[in-house]
CHARMM internal coordinates of N, CA and C (Angstrom, degrees):
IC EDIT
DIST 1 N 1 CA 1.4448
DIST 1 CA 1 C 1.5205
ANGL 1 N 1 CA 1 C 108.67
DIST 1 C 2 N 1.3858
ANGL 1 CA 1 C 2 N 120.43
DIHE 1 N 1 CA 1 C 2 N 133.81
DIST 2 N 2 CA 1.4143
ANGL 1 C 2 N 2 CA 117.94
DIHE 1 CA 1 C 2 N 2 CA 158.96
DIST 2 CA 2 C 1.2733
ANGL 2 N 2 CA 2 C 139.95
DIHE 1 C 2 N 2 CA 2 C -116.80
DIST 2 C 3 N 1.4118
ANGL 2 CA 2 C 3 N 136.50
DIHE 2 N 2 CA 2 C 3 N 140.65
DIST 3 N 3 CA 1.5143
ANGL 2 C 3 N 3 CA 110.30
DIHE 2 CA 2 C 3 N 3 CA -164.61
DIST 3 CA 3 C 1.3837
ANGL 3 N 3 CA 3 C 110.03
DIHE 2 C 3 N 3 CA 3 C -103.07
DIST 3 C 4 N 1.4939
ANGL 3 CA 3 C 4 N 109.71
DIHE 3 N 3 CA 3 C 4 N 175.59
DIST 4 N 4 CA 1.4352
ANGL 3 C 4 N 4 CA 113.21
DIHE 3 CA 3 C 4 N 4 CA -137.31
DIST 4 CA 4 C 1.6094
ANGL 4 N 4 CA 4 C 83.85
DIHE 3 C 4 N 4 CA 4 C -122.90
DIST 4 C 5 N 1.4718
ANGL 4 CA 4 C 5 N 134.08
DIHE 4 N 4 CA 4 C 5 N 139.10
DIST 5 N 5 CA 1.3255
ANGL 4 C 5 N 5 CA 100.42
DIHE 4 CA 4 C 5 N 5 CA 146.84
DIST 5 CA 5 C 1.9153
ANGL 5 N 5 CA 5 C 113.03
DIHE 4 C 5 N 5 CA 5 C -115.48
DIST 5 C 6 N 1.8056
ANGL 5 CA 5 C 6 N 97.45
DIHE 5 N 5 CA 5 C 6 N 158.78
DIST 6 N 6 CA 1.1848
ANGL 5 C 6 N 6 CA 109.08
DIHE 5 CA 5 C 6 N 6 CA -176.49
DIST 6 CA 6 C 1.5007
ANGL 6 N 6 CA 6 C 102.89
DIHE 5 C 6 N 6 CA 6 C -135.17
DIST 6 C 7 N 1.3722
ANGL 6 CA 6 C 7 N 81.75
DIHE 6 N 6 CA 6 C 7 N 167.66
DIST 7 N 7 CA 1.8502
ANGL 6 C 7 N 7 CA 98.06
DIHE 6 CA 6 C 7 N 7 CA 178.08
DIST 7 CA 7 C 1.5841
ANGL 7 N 7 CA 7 C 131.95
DIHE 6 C 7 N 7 CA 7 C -48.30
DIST 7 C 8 N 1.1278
ANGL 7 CA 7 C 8 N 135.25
DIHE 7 N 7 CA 7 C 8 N 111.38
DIST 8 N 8 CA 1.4069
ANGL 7 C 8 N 8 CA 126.12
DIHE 7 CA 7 C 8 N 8 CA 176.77
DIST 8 CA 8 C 1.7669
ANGL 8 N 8 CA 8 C 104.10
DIHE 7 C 8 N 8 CA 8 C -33.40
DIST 8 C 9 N 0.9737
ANGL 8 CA 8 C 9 N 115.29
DIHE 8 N 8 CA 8 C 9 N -45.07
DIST 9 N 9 CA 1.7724
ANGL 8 C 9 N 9 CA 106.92
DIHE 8 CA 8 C 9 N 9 CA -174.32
DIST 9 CA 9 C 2.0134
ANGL 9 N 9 CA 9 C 116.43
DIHE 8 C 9 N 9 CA 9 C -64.73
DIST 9 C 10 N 1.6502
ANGL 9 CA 9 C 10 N 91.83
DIHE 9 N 9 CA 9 C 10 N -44.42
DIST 10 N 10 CA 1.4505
ANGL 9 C 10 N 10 CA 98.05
DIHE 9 CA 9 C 10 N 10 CA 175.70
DIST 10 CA 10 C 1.3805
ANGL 10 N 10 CA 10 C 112.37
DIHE 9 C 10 N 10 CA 10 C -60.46
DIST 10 C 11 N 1.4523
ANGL 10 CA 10 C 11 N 116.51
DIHE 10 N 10 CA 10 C 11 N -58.77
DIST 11 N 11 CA 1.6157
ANGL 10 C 11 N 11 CA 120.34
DIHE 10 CA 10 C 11 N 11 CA 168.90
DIST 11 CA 11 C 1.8910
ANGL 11 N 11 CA 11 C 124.79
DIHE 10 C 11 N 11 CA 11 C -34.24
DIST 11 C 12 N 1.7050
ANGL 11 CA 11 C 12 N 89.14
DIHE 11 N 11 CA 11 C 12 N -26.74
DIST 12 N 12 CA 1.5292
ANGL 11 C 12 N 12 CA 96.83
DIHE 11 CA 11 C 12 N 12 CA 175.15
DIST 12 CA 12 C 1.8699
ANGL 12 N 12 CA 12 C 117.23
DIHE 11 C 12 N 12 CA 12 C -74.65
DIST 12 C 13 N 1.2213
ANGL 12 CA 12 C 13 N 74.70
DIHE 12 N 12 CA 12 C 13 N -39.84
DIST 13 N 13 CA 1.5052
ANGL 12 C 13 N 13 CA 98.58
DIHE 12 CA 12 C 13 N 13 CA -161.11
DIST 13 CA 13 C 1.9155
ANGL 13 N 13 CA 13 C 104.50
DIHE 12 C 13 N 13 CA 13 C -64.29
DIST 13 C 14 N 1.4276
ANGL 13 CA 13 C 14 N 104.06
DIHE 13 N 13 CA 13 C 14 N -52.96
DIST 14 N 14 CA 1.4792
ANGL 13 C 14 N 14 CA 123.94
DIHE 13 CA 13 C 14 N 14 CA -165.70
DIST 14 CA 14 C 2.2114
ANGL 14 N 14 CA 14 C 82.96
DIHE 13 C 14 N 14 CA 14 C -67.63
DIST 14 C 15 N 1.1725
ANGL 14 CA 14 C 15 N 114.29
DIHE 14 N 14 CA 14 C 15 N -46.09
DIST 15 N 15 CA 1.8637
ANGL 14 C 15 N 15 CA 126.68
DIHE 14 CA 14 C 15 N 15 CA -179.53
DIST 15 CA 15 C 1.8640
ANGL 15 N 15 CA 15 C 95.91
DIHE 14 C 15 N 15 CA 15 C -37.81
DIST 15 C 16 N 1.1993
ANGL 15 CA 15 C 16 N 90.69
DIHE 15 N 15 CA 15 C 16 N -52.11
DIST 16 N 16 CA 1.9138
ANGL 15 C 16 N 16 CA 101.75
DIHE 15 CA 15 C 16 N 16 CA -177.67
DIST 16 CA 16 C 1.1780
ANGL 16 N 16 CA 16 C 136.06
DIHE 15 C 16 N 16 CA 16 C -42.87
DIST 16 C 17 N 1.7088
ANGL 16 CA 16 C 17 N 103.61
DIHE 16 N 16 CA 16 C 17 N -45.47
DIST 17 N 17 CA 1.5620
ANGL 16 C 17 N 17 CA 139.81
DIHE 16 CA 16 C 17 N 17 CA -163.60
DIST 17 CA 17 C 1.1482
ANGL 17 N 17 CA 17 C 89.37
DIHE 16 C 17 N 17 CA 17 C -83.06
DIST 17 C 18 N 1.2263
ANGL 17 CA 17 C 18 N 103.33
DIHE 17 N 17 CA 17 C 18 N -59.47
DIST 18 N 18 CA 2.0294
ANGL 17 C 18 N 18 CA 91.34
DIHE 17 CA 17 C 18 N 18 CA -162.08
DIST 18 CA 18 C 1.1334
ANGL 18 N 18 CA 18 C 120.79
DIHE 17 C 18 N 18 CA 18 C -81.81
DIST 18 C 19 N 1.3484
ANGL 18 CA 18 C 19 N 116.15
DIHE 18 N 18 CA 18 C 19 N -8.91
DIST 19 N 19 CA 1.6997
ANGL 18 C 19 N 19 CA 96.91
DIHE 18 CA 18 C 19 N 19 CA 148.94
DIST 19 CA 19 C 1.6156
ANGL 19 N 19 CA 19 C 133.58
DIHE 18 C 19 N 19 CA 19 C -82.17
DIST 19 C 20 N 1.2719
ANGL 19 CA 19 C 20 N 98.55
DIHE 19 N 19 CA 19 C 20 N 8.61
DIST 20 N 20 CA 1.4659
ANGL 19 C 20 N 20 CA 110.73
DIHE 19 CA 19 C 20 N 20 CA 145.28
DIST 20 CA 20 C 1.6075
ANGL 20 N 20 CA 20 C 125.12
DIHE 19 C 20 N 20 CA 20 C -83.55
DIST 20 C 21 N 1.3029
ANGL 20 CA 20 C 21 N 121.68
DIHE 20 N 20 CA 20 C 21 N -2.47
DIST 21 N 21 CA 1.0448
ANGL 20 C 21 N 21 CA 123.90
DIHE 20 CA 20 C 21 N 21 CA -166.88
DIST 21 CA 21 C 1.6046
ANGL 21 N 21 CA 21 C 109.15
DIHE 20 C 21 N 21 CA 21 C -122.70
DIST 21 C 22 N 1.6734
ANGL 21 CA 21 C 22 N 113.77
DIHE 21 N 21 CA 21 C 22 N 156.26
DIST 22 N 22 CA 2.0583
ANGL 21 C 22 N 22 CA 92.68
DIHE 21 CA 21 C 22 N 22 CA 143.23
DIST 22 CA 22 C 0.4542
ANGL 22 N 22 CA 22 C 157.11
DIHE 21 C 22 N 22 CA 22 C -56.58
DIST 22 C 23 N 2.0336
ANGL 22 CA 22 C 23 N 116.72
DIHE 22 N 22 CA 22 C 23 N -11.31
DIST 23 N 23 CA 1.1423
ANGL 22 C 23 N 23 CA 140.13
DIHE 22 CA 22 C 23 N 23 CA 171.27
DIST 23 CA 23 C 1.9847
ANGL 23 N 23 CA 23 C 109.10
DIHE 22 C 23 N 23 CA 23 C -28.39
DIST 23 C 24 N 1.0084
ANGL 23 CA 23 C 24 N 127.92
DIHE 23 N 23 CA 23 C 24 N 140.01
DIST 24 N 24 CA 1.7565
ANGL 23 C 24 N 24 CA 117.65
DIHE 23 CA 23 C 24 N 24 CA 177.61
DIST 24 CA 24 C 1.6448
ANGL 24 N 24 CA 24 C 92.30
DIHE 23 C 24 N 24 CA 24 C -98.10
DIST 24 C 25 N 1.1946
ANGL 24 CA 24 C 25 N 118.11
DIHE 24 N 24 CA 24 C 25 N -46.42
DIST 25 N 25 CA 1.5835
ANGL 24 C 25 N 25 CA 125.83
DIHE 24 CA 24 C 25 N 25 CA -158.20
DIST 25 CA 25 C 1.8341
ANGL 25 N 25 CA 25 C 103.23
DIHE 24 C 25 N 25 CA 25 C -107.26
DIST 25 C 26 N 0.9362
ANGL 25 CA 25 C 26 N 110.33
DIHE 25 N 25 CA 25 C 26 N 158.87
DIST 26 N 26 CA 1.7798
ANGL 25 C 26 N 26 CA 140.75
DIHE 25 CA 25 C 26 N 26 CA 159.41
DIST 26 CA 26 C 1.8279
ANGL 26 N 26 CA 26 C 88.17
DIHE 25 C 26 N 26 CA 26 C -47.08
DIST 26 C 27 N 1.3065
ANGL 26 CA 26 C 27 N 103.37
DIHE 26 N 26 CA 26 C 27 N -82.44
DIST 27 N 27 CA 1.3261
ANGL 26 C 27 N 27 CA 127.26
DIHE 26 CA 26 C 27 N 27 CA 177.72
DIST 27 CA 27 C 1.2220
ANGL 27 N 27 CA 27 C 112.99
DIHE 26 C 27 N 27 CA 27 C 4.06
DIST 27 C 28 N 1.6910
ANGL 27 CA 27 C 28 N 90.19
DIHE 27 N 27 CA 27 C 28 N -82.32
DIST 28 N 28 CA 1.3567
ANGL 27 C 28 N 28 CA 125.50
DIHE 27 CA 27 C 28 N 28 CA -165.21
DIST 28 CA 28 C 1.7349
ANGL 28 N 28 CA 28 C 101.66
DIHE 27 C 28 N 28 CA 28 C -48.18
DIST 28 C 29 N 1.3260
ANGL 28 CA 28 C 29 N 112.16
DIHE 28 N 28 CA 28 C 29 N -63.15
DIST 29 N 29 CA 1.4565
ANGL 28 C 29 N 29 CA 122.33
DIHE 28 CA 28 C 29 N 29 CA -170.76
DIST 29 CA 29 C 1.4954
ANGL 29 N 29 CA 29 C 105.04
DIHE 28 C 29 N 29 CA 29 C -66.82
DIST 29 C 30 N 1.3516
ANGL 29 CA 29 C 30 N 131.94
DIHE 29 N 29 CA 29 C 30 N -47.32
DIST 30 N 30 CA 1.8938
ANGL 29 C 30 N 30 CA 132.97
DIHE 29 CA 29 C 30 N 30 CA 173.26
DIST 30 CA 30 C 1.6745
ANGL 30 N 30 CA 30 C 91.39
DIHE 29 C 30 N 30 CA 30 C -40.07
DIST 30 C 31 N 1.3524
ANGL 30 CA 30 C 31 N 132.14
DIHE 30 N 30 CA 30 C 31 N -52.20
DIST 31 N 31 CA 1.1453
ANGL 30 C 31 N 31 CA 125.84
DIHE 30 CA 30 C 31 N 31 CA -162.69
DIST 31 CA 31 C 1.3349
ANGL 31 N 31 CA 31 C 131.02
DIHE 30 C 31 N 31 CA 31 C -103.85
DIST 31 C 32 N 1.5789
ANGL 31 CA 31 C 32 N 115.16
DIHE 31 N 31 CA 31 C 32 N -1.81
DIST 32 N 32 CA 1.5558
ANGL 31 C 32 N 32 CA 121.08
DIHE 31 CA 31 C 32 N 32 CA 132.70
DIST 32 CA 32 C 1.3294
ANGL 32 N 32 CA 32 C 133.04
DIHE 31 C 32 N 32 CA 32 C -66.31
DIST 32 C 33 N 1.6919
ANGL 32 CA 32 C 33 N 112.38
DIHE 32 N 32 CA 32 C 33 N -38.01
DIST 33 N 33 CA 1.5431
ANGL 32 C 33 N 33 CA 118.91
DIHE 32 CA 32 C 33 N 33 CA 175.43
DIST 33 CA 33 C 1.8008
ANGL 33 N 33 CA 33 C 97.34
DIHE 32 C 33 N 33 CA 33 C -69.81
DIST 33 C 34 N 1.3041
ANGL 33 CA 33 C 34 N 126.81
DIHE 33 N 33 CA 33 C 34 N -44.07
DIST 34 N 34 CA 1.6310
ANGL 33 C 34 N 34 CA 105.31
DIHE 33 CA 33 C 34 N 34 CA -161.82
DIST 34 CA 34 C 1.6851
ANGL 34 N 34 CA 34 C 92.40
DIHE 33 C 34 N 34 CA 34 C -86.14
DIST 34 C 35 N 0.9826
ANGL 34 CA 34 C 35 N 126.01
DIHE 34 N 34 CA 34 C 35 N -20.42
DIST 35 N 35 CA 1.9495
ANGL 34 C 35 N 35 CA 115.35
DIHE 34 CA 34 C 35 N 35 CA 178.79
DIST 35 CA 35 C 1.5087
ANGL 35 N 35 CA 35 C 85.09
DIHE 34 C 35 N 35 CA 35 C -63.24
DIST 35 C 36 N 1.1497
ANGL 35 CA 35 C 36 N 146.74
DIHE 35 N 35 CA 35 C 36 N -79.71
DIST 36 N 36 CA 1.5570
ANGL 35 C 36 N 36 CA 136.87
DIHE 35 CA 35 C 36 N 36 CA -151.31
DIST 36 CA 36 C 1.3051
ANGL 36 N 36 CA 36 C 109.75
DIHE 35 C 36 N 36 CA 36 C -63.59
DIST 36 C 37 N 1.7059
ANGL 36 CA 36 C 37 N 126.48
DIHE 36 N 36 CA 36 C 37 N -27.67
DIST 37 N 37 CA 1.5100
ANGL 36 C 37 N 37 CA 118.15
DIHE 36 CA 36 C 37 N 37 CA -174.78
DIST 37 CA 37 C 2.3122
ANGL 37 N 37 CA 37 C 99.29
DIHE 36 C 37 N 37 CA 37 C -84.35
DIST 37 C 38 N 1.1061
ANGL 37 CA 37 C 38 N 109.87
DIHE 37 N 37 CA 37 C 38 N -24.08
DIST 38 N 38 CA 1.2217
ANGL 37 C 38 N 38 CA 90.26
DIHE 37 CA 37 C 38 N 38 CA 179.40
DIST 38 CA 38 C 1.5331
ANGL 38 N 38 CA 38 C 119.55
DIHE 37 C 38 N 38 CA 38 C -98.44
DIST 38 C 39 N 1.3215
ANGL 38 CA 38 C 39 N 104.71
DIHE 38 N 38 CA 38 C 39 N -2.80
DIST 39 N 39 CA 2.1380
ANGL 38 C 39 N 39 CA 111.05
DIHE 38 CA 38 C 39 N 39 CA 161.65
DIST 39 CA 39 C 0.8941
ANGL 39 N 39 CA 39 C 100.56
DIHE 38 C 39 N 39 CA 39 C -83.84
DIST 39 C 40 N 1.3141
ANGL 39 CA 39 C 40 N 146.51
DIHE 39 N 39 CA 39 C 40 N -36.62
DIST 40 N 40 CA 1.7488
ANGL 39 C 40 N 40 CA 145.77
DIHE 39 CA 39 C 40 N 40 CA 155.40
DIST 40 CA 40 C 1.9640
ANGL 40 N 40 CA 40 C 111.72
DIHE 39 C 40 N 40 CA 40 C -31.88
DIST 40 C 41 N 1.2357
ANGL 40 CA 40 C 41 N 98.30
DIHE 40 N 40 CA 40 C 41 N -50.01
DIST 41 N 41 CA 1.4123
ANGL 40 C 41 N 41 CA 111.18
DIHE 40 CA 40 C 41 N 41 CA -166.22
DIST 41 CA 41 C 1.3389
ANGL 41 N 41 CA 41 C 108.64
DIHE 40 C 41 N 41 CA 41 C -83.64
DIST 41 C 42 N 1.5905
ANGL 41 CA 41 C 42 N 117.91
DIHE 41 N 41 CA 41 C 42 N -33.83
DIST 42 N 42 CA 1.3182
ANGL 41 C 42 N 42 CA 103.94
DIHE 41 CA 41 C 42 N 42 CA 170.97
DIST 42 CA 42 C 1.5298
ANGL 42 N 42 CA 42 C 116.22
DIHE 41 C 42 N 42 CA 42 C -86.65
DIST 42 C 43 N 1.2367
ANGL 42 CA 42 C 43 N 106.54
DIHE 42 N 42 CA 42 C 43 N -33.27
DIST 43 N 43 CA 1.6700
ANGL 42 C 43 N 43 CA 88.53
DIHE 42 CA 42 C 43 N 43 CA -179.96
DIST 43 CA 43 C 1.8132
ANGL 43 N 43 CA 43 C 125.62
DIHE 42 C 43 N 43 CA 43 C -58.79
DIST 43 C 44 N 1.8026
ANGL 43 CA 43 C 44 N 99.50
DIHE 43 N 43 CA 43 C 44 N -24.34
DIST 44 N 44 CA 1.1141
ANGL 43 C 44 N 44 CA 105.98
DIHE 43 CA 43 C 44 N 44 CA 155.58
DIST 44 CA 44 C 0.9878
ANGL 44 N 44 CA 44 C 132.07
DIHE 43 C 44 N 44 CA 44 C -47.59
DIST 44 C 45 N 1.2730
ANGL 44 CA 44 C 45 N 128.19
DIHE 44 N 44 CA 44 C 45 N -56.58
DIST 45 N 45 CA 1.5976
ANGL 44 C 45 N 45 CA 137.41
DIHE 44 CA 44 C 45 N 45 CA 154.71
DIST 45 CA 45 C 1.4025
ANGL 45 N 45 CA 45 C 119.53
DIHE 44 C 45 N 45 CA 45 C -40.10
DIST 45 C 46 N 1.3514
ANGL 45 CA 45 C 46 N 109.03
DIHE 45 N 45 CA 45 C 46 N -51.54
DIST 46 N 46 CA 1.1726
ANGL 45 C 46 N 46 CA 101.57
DIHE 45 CA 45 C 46 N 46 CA 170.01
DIST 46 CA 46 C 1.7410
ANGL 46 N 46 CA 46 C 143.23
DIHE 45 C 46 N 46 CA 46 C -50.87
DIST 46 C 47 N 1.3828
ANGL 46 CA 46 C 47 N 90.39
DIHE 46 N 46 CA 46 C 47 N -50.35
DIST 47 N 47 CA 1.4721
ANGL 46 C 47 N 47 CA 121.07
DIHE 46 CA 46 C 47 N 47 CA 165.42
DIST 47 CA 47 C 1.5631
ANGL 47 N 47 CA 47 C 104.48
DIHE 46 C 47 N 47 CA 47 C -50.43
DIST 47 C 48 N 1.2477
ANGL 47 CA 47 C 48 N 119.04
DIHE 47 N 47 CA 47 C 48 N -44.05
DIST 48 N 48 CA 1.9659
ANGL 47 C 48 N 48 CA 123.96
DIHE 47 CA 47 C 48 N 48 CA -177.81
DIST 48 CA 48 C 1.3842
ANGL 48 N 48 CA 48 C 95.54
DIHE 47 C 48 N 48 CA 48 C -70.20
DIST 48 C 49 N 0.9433
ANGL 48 CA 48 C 49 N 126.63
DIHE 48 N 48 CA 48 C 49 N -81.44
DIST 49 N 49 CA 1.5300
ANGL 48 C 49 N 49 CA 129.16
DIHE 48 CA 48 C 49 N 49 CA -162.99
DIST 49 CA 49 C 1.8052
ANGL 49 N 49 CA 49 C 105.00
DIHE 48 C 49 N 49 CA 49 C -38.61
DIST 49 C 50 N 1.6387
ANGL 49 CA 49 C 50 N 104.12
DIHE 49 N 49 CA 49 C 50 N -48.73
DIST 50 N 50 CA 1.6899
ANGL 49 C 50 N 50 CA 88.23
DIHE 49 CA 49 C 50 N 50 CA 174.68
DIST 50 CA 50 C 1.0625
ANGL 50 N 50 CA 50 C 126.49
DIHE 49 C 50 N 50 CA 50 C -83.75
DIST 50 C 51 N 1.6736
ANGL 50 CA 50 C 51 N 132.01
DIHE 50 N 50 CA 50 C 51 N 16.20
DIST 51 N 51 CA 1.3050
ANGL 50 C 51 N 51 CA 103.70
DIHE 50 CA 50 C 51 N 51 CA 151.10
DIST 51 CA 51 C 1.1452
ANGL 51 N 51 CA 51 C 89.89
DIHE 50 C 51 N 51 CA 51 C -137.17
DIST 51 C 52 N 1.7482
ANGL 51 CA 51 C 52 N 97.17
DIHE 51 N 51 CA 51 C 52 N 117.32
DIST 52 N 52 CA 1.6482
ANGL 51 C 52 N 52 CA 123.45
DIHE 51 CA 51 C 52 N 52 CA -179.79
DIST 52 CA 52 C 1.4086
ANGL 52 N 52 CA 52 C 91.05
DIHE 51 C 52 N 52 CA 52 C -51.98
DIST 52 C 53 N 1.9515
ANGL 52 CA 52 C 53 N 97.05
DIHE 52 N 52 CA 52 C 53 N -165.16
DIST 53 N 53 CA 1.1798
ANGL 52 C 53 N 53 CA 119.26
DIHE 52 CA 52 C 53 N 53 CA -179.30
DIST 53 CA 53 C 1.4007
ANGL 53 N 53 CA 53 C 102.86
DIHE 52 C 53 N 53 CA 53 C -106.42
DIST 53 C 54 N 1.2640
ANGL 53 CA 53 C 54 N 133.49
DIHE 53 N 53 CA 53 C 54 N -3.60
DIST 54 N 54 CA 1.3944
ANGL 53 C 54 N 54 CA 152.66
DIHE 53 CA 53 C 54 N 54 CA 173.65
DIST 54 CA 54 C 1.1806
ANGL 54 N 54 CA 54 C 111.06
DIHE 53 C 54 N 54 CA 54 C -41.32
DIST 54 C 55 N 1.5286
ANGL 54 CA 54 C 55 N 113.09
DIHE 54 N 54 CA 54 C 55 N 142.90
DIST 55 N 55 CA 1.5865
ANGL 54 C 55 N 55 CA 96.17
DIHE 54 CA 54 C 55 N 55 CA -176.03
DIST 55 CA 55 C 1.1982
ANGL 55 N 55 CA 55 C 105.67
DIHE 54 C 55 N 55 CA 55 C -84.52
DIST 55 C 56 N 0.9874
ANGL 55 CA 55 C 56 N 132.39
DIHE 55 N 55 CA 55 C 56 N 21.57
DIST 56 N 56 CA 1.7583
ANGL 55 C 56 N 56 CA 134.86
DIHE 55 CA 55 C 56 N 56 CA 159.70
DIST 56 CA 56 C 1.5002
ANGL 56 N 56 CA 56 C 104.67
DIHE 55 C 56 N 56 CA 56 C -84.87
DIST 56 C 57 N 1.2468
ANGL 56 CA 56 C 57 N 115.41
DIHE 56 N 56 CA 56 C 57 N -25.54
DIST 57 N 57 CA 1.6645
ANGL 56 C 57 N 57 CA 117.78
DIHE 56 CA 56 C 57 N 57 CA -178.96
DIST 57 CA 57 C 1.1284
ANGL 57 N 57 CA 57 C 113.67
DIHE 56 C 57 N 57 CA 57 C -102.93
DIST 57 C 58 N 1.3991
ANGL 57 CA 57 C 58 N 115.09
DIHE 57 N 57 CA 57 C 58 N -31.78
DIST 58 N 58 CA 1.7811
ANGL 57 C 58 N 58 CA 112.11
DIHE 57 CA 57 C 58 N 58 CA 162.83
DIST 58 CA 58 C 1.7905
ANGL 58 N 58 CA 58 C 106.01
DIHE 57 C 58 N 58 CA 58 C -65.29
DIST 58 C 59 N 1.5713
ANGL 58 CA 58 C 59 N 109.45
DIHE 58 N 58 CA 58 C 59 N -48.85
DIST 59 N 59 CA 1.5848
ANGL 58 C 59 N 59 CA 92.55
DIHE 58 CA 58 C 59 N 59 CA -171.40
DIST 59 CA 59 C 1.6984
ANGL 59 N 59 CA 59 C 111.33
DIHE 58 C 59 N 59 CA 59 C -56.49
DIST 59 C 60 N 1.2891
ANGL 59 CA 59 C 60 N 108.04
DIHE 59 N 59 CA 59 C 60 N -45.21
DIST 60 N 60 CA 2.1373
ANGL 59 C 60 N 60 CA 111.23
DIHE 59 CA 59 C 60 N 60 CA 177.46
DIST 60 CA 60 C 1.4419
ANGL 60 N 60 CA 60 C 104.43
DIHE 59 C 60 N 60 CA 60 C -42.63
DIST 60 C 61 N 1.4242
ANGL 60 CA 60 C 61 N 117.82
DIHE 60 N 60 CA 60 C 61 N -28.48
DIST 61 N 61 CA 1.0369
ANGL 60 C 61 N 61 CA 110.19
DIHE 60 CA 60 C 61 N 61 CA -149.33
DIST 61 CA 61 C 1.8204
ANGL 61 N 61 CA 61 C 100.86
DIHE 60 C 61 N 61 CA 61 C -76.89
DIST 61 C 62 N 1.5421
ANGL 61 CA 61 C 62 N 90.52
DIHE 61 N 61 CA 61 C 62 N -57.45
DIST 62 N 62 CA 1.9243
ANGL 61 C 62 N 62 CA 96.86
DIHE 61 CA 61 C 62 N 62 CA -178.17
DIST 62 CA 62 C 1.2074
ANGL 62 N 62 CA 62 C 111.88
DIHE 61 C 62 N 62 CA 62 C -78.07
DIST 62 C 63 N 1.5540
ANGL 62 CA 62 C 63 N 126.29
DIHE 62 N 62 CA 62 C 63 N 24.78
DIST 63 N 63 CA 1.7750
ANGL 62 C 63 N 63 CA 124.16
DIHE 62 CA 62 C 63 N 63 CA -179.54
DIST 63 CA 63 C 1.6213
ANGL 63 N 63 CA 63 C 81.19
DIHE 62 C 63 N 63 CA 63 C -114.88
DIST 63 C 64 N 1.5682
ANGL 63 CA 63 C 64 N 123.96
DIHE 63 N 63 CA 63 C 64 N -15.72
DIST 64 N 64 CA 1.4641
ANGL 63 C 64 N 64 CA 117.48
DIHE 63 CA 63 C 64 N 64 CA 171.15
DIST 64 CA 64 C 1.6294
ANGL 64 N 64 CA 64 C 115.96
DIHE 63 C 64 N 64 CA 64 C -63.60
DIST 64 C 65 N 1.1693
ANGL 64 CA 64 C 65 N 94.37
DIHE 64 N 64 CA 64 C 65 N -49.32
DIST 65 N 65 CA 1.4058
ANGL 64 C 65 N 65 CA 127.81
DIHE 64 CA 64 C 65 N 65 CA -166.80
DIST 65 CA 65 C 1.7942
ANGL 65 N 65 CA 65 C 102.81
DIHE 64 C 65 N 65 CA 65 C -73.56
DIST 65 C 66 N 1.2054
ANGL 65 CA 65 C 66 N 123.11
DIHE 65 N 65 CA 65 C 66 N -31.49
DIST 66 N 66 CA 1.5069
ANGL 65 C 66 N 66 CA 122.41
DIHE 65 CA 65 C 66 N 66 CA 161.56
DIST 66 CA 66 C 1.6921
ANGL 66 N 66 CA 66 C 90.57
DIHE 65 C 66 N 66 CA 66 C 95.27
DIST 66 C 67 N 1.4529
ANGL 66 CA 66 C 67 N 113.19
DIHE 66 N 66 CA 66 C 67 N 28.81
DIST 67 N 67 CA 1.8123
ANGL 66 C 67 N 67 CA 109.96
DIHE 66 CA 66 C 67 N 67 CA 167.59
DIST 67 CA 67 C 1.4984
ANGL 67 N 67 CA 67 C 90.38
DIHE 66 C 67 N 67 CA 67 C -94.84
DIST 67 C 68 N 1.4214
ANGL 67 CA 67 C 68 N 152.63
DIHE 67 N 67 CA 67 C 68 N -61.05
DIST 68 N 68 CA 1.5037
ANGL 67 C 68 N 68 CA 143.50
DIHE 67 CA 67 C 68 N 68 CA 163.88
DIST 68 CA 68 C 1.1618
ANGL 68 N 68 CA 68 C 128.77
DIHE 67 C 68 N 68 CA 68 C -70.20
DIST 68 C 69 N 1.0706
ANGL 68 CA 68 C 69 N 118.61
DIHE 68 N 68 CA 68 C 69 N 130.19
DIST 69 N 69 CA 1.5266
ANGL 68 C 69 N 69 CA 123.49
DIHE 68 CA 68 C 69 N 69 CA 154.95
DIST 69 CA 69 C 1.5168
ANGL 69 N 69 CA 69 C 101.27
DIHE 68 C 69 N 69 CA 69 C -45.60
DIST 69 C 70 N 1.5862
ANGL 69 CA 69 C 70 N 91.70
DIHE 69 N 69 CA 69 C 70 N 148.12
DIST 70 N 70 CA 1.6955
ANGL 69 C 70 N 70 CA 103.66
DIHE 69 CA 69 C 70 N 70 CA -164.58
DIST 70 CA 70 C 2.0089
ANGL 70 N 70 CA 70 C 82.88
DIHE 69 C 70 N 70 CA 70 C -105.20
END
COOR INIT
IC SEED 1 N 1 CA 1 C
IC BUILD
């Protein structure tokens, strides 16, 4: 495990949320919200990288989009 440091205000703020939540800990919730924001970010990435800028990846792209017949 490693620790992270953050802002006295964010620490307040994230303190807030989870007692709206089941979250028990700060912890717990800092490290459910950033697991979902960085599988967000990579699949984003992911998703970019596979369709180049190639016109093999521009054409997939608008036969996605329903401008070509596939």
């Amino acid at each position: 495990m490693t620790d992270l440091t953050l802002s006295d205000d964010l620490v307040n703020r994230i303190e807030k949320r989870v007692e709206q939540t089941e979250f028990e800990t700060a912890d717990e919730y800092a490290e459910f919200v950033l697991s979902g924001v960085v599988t967000r970010v990579e699949r984003e990435a992911e998703r970019s990288s596979e369709s180049s800028t190639s016109r093999e990846g521009v054409q997939e792209r608008l036969e996605s989009l329903g401008y070509l017949e596939e």
